[in-house]
C-alpha positions as CSV (number, residue, x, y, z in Angstrom):
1,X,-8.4,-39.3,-71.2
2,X,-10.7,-38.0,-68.6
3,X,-11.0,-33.8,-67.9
4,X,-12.1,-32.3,-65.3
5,X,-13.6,-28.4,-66.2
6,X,-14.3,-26.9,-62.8
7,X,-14.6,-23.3,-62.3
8,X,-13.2,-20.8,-58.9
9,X,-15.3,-18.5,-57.4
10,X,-13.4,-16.4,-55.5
11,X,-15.4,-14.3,-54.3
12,X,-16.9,-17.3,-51.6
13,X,-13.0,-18.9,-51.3
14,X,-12.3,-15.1,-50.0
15,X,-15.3,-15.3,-47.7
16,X,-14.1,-18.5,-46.1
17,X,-10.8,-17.2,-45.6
18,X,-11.6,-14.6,-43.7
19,X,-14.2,-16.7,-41.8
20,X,-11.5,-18.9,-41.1
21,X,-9.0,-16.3,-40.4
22,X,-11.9,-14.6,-37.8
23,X,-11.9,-17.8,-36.1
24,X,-8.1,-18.6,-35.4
25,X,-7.6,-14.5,-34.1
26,X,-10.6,-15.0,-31.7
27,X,-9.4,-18.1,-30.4
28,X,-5.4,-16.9,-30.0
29,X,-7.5,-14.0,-28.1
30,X,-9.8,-15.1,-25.5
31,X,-6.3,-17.8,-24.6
32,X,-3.8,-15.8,-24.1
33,X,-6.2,-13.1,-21.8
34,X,-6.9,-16.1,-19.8
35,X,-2.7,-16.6,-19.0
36,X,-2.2,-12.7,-18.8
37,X,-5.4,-11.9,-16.6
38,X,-5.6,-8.2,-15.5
39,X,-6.4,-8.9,-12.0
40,X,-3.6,-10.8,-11.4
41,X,-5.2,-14.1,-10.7
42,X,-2.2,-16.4,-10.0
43,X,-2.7,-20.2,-8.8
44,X,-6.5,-19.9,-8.5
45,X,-6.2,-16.6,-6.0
46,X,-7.9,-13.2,-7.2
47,X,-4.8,-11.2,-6.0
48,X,-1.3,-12.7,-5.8
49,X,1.2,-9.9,-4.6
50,X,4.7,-9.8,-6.1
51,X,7.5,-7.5,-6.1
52,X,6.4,-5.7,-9.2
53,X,2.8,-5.6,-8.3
54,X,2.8,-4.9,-4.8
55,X,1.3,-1.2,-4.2
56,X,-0.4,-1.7,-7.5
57,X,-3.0,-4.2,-5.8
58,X,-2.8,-2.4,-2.7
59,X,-3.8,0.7,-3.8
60,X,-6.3,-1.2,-6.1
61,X,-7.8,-3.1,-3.1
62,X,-7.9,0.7,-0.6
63,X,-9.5,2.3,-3.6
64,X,-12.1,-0.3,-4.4
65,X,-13.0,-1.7,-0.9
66,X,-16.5,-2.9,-1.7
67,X,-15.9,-4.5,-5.3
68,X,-12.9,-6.2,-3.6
69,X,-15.0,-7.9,-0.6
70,X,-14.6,-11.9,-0.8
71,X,-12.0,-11.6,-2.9
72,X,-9.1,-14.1,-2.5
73,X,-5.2,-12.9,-1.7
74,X,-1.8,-14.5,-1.6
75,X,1.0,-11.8,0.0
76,X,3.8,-12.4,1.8
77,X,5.3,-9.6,4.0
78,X,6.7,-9.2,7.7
79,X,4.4,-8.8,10.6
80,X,4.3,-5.1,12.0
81,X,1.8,-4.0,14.3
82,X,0.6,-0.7,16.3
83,X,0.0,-0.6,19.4
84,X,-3.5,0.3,19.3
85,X,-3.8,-2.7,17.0
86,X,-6.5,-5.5,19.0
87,X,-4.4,-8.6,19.5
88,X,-5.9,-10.4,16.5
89,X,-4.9,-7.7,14.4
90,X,-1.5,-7.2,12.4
91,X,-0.1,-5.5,9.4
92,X,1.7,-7.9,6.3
93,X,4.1,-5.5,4.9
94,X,6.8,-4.9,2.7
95,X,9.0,-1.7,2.7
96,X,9.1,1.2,0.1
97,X,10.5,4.6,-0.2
98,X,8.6,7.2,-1.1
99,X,10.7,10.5,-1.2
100,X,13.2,10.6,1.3
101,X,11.0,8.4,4.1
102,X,11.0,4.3,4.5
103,X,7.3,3.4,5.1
104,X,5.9,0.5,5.3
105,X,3.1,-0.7,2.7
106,X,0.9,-3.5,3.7
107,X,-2.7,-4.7,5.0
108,X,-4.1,-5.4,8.2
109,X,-5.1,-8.5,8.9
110,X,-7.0,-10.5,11.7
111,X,-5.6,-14.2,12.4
112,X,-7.4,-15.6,15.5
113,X,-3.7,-16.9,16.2
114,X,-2.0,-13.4,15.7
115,X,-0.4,-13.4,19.1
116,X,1.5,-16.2,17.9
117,X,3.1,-14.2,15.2
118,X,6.3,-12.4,16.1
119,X,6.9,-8.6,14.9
120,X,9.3,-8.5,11.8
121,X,8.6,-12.5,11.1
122,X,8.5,-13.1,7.3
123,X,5.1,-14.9,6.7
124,X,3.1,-15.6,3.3
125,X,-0.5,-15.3,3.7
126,X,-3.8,-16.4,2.1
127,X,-7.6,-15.0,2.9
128,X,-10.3,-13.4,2.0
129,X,-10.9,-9.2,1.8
130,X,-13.3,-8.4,4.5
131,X,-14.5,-5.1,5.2
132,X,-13.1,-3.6,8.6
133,X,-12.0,-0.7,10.6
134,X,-8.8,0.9,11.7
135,X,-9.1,4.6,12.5
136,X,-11.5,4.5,9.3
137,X,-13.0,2.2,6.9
138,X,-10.4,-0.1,5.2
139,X,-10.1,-3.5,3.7
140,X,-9.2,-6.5,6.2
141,X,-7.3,-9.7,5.2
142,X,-9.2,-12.6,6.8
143,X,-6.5,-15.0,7.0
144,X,-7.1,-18.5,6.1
145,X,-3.4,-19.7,6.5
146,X,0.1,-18.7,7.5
147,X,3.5,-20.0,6.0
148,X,6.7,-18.9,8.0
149,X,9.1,-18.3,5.3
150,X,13.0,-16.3,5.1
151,X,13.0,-12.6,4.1
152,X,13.8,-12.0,0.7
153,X,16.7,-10.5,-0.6
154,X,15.5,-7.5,-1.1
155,X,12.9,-6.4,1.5
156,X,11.9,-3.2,-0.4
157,X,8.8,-3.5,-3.0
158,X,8.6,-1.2,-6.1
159,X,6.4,1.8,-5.7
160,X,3.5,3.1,-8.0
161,X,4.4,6.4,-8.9
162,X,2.1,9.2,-7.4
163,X,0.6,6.6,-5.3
164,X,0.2,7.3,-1.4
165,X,0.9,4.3,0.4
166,X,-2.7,4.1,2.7
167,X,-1.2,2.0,5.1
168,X,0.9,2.4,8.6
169,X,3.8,4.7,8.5
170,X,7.1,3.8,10.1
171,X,9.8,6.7,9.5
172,X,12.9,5.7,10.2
173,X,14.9,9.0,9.2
């Protein structure tokens, strides 16, 4: 008969438990920020706009012009410009009511092609944040390419609450 007489010390099973433990909670961490990023980085683009999202990251990119140079964007929208605009210049935007008024929400961009664009065409747009100048310092979308596409469903975006929409104002009461 052969015995084996071995003795436990917990106190160093414990340790690598919760060594182990440690390990497997900072892993499950740092890999599910990566999926969920803050920022919104979608398909390899710093800021891709959604519904849900939409005056969030505009606000976040009026607020923060000069953290948000060369930063990469993916909106879509309908082409609306001023008359004052330069003919390289438009606004991508979506519309949203705040209080009783439809505005429009959205960036100005420069596209060397811009005259090409129709007002009210639906396009989705990728570029770069530049810093420019409307009336007063503001961020520019430096557009790198243009995809026609069909208006959505709904054409209205959600709105951030107390959140004043930066951009042109179209009243249509």
């Amino acid at each position: 008969m052969f015995i084996i007489n071995f003795k436990l010390d917990y106190k160093k099973m414990l340790l690598i438990l919760i060594v182990i433990a440690v390990t497997i909670a900072t892993i499950i961490e740092f890999s599910f920020k990566d999926s969920t990023s803050v920022n919104n980085k979608i398909d390899n683009f710093d800021y891709s706009f959604t519904e849900e999202n939409y005056t969030t990251l505009l606000k976040e990119i009026h607020d923060n012009i000069d953290q948000n140079i060369g930063k990469t964007v993916k909106i879509s929208g309908y082409v609306f410009r001023m008359p004052d605009f330069k003919e390289n210049f438009f606004v991508c935007g979506r519309n949203v009511t705040v209080n009783p008024k439809d505005m429009i929400a959205g960036i100005l961009c420069q596209y060397d092609d811009a005259k090409n664009l129709k007002d009210s065409e639906w396009v989705e747009l990728t570029g770069v944040i530049i810093k420019g100048e409307y009336k007063e310092l503001m961020p520019v979308l430096k557009i790198d390419s243009v995809k026609k596409i069909t208006a959505p469903a709904n054409t209205y975006v959600t709105t951030t609450p107390k959140t004043d929409t930066t951009n042109t104002e179209n009243s249509t009461n």
